[in-house]
N, C-alpha and C positions, 0 to 999 in steps of 0.2 A: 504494500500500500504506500502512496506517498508521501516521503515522511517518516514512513514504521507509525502501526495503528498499535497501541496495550488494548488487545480486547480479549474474552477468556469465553470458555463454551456455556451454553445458559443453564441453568438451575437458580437452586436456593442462595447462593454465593450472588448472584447477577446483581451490583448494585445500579447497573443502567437499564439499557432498554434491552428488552430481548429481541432478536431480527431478522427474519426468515431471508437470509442473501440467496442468491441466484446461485452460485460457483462453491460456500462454504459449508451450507447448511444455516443450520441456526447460530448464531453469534450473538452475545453481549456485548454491546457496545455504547458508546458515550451518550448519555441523554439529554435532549435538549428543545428548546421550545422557538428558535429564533437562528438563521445563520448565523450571527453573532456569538452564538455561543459554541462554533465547533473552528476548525484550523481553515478557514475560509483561503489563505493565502497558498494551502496544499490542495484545494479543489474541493474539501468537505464542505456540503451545505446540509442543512437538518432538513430530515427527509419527511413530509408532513403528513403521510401515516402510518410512520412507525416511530416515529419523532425520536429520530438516532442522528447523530453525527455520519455522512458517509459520505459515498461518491454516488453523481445521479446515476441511476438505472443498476445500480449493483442489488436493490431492494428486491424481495419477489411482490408479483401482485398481489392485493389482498380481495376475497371476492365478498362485494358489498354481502350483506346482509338480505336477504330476497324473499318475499313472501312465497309461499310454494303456487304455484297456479297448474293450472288441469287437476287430472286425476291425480290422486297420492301415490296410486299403486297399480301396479300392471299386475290383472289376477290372473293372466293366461300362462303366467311364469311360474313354476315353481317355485316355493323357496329357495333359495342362494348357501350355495356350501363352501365353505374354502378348503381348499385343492392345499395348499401348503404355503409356508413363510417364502414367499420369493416377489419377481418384479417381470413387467413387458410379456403377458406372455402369448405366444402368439401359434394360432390352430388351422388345423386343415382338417376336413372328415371331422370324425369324430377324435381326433387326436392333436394334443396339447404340447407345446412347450414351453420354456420359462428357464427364466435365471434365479436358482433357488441358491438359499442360504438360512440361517437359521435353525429352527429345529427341525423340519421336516425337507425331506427331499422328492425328488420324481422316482417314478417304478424304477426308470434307469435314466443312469445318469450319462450324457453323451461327452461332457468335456466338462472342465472346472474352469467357466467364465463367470464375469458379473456383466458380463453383456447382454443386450440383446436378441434372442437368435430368431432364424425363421425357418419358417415348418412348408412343404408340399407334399401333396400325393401324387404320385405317377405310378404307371400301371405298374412297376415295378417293386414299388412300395414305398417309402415314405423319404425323402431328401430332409435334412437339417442344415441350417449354414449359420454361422455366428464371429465374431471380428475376433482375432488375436494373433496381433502381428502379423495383419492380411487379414485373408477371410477365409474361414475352412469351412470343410463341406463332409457329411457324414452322410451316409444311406443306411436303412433296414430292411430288412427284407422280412420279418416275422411281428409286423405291427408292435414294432417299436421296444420290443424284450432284449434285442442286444442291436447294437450298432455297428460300423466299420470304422478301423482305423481315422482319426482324422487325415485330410490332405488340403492342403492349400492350393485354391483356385486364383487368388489373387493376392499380391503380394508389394510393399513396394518396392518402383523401379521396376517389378517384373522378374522375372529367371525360372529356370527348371521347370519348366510349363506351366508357371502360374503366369497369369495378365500381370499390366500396371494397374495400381487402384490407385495412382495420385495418394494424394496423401491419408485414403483409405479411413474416413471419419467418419461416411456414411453408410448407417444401418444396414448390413445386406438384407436383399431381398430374395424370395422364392417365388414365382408361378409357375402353373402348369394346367395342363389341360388333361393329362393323363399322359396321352402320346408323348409332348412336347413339353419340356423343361426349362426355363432359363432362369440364373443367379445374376442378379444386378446389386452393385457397387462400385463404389466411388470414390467422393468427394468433392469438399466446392471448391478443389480446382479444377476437377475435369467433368463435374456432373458424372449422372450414373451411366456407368455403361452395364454389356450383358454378354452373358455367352451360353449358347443354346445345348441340352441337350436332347438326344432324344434316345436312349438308354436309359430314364432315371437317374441320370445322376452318375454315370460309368466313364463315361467320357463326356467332353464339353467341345464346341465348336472355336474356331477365334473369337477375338469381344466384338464388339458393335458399341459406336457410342449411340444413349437411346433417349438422354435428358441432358437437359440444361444445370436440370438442380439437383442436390443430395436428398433432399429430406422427399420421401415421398410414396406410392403404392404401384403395384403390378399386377397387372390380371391377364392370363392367354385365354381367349376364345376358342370356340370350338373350330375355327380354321385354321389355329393357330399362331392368327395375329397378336400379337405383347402389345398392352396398351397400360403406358405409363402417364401419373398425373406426380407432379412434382411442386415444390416450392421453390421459383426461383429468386436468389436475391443476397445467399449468403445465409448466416447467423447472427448479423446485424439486429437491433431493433427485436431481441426476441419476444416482448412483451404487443409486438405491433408498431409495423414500419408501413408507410408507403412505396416503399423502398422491395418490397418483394412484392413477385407476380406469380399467380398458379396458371401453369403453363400442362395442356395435356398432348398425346404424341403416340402416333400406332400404327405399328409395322416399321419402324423405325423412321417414318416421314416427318416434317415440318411440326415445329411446337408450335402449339395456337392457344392464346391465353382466352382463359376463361375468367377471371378477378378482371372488376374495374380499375381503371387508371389509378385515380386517386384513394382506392381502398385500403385501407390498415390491416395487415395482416397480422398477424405472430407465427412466430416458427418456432415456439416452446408449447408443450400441447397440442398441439395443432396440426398434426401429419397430415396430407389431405387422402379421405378414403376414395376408392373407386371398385364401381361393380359393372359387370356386362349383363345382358340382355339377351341373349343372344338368338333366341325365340320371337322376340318382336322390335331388336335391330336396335336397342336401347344401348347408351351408356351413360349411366349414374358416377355424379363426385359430389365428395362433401366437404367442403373447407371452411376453417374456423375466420370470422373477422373481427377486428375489436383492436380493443388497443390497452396502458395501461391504465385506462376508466375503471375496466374489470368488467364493461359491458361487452360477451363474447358471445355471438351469434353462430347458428351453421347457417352456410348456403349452401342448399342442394342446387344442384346445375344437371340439367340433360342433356341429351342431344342424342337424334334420331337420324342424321346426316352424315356422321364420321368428323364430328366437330366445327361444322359448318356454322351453324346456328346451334343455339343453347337456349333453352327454356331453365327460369331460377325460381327458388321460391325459397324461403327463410324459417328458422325453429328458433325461438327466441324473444322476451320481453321486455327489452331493452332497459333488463336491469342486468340479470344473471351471467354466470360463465358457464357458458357449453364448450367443452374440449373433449381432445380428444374420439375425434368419430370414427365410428367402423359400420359397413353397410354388407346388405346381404339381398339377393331376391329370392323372392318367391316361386319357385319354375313353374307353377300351376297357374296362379294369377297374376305374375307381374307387379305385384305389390313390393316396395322396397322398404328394406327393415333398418333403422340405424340405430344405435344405443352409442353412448356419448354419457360424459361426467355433466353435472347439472349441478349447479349453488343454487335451485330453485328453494328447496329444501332445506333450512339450516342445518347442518353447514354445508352437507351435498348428498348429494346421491346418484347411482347409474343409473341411465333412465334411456326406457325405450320409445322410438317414434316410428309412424310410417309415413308412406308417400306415396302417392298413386297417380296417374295421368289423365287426364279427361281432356276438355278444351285446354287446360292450364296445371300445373304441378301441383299438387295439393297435399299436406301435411298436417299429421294430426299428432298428438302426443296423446301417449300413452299409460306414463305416471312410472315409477320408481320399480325395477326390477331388483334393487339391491336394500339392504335393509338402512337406515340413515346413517350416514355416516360419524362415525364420531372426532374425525379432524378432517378438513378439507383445504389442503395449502399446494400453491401453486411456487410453492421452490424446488430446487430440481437437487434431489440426493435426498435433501431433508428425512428426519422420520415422520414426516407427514406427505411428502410427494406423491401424488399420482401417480406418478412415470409416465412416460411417453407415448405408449402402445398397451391397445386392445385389442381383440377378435369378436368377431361374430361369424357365423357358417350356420351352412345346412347341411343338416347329416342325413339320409332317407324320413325324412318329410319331420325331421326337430330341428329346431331352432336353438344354438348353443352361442354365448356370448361368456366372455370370459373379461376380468376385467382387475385392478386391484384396487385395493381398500385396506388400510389404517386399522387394527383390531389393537385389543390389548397388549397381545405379545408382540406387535412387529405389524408389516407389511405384508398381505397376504394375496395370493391370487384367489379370485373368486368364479366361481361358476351357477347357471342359473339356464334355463332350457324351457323352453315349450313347444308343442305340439302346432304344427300348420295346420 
């Protein structure tokens, strides 16, 4: 910090303020009411609502306080279980992965990361990819009871038949269609690229660059085509910039932004989802806008054209924070499912919506598939974080959403399911 900040972690000791930062977690630091009262000459100003001494935009958002609105509770859900203490976890079919830690772990464990990882299904059985130092890639073949060696697909700089991933920051990806495979990653110096399989997971083709931006979703249709939605702009502003565009892109052609000009986006929280159609020629995104007010909206966005034209429609009070979306259809009726974090609730809750086409997009809310929350903070590590990434899927005609949540012992993945 500039200067050197004396600040110490928070509890009973904290004689300042406590403070949800972006990069530290929680931190104790100088309390005060007035710039005046912090090192104004090293760049602290008193931050005015966590009223600490800092640096701007190091603070996390706080999400107002929000009357609940719609229903309270989606009763089509079962009750909500937690699956074990970990973080991100992200599903295909009816099969889950996660960065576990704590007391409970997964059936099997495929690598000892705190990352990220992501999950596909291919006819061959189940692909796993996750960041460390590069990107590695695992297969099953026995629904997920034992795995393969890890190997590196991407690496930086490149060598021994891994790609370049640039400076390799960004989340890897999985999609597939069954037949057709492809692993995207990157970073924001080279956007994502990808490299195809179509073995499951046994060999990969050369990369393809396929995005502008890191942060972002992949979906293979049933022809095959990869349609990526991305955020482009950097990691800038992650509370909400003007400064980033949601750009979509498929079969590796021209990126075509879907975000207005002047929009505020974030890129903490805020990965943008995407679903295909592929039965009535649809493709569904959900991106978060807002800024750090804490007022955070989705925009659904369509398009029936190959991203010609886009029909929008919004989920949102213009009080609350919705983050974090993930989107599913329905293959029967074309009805699209999204579940997303909600401060409707105090302090929050996971909460499910749909959305359906007529003359115009229409959305409706659903009300809370998860029980309420008992902390809901929007800093990134903290013991109160969100994390980044959810699931939702269709598994032969259930609906599986997975998501994490704050409990007594820790950070927990959660699960919760209904019936189409």
């Amino acid at each position: 910090m500039p200067g050197g900040y004396c600040a110490s972690s928070c509890g009973a000791s904290c004689d300042g303020s406590c403070v949800d930062t972006v990069l530290f977690g929680e931190q104790c630091l100088a309390a005060c009411v007035r710039d005046a009262d912090c090192r104004v000459r090293d760049g602290y100003t008193c931050d005015p609502v966590w009223h600490a001494c800092t640096l701007p935009n190091t603070t996390a958002v706080v999400p107002r306080q929000c009357p609940a609105s719609g229903p309270e509770r989606d009763a089509s859900f079962a009750p909500a279980q937690a699956i074990a203490v970990g973080r991100d976890p992200a599903a295909a079919g009816s099969a889950v992965v996660f960065a576990a830690g704590g007391i409970a772990t997964p059936s099997a464990v495929i690598a000892e990361t705190g990352d990220a990882p992501a999950l596909a299904v291919a006819r061959e059985g189940l692909v796993a990819a996750w960041s460390d130092r590069g990107v590695q890639l695992a297969t099953s073949h026995d629904h997920g009871a034992t795995w393969s060696a890890p190997r590196a697909i991407a690496v930086p700089g490149g060598g021994s038949g891994a790609d370049d991933c640039g400076d390799c920051t960004a989340r890897p990806l999985l999609a597939s269609n069954g037949g057709t495979t492809y692993a995207l990653y990157g970073g924001d110096d080279v956007g994502l690229r990808a490299r195809r399989s179509r073995d499951g997971g046994g060999t990969f083709e050369p990369a393809i660059a396929v995005a502008r931006g890191a942060v972002g979703s992949a979906v293979v249709d049933r022809g095959g085509f990869l349609h990526v939605v991305t955020i482009r702009g950097g990691r800038h502003g992650g509370y909400g910039s003007a400064m980033q565009t949601i750009e979509y892109a498929v079969g590796g052609g021209a990126p075509v932004a879907i975000s207005g000009r002047d929009e505020l986006l974030p890129t903490w929280f805020a990965t943008p989802a995407l679903a295909v159609d592929d039965d009535r020629k649809r493709v569904w995104i959900a991106y978060v806008r807002g800024g750090r007010d804490a007022d955070w909206e989705l925009v659904i966005a369509m398009t029936r054209d190959g991203g010609k034209t886009w029909l929008h429609a919004r989920i949102g009070d213009g009080c609350a924070v919705h983050a974090v979306p993930s989107l599913a259809i329905d293959p029967k009726t074309g009805t699209l499912h999204a579940t997303f974090y909600d401060s409707n609730a105090i302090p929050g809750r996971y909460a499910h919506a749909t959305c359906t086409l007529t003359s115009a997009v229409a959305c409706s809310m659903k009300g809370a598939i998860s029980p309420r929350f008992a902390a809901f903070g929007l800093d990134r590590g903290g013991p109160r974080s969100l994390g980044e990434h959810a699931a939702l899927v269709i598994d032969r005609g259930v609906l599986h959403a997975y998501w994490m949540q704050p409990l007594v012992d820790g950070v927990h993945v959660m699960h919760a399911q209904a019936k189409l």
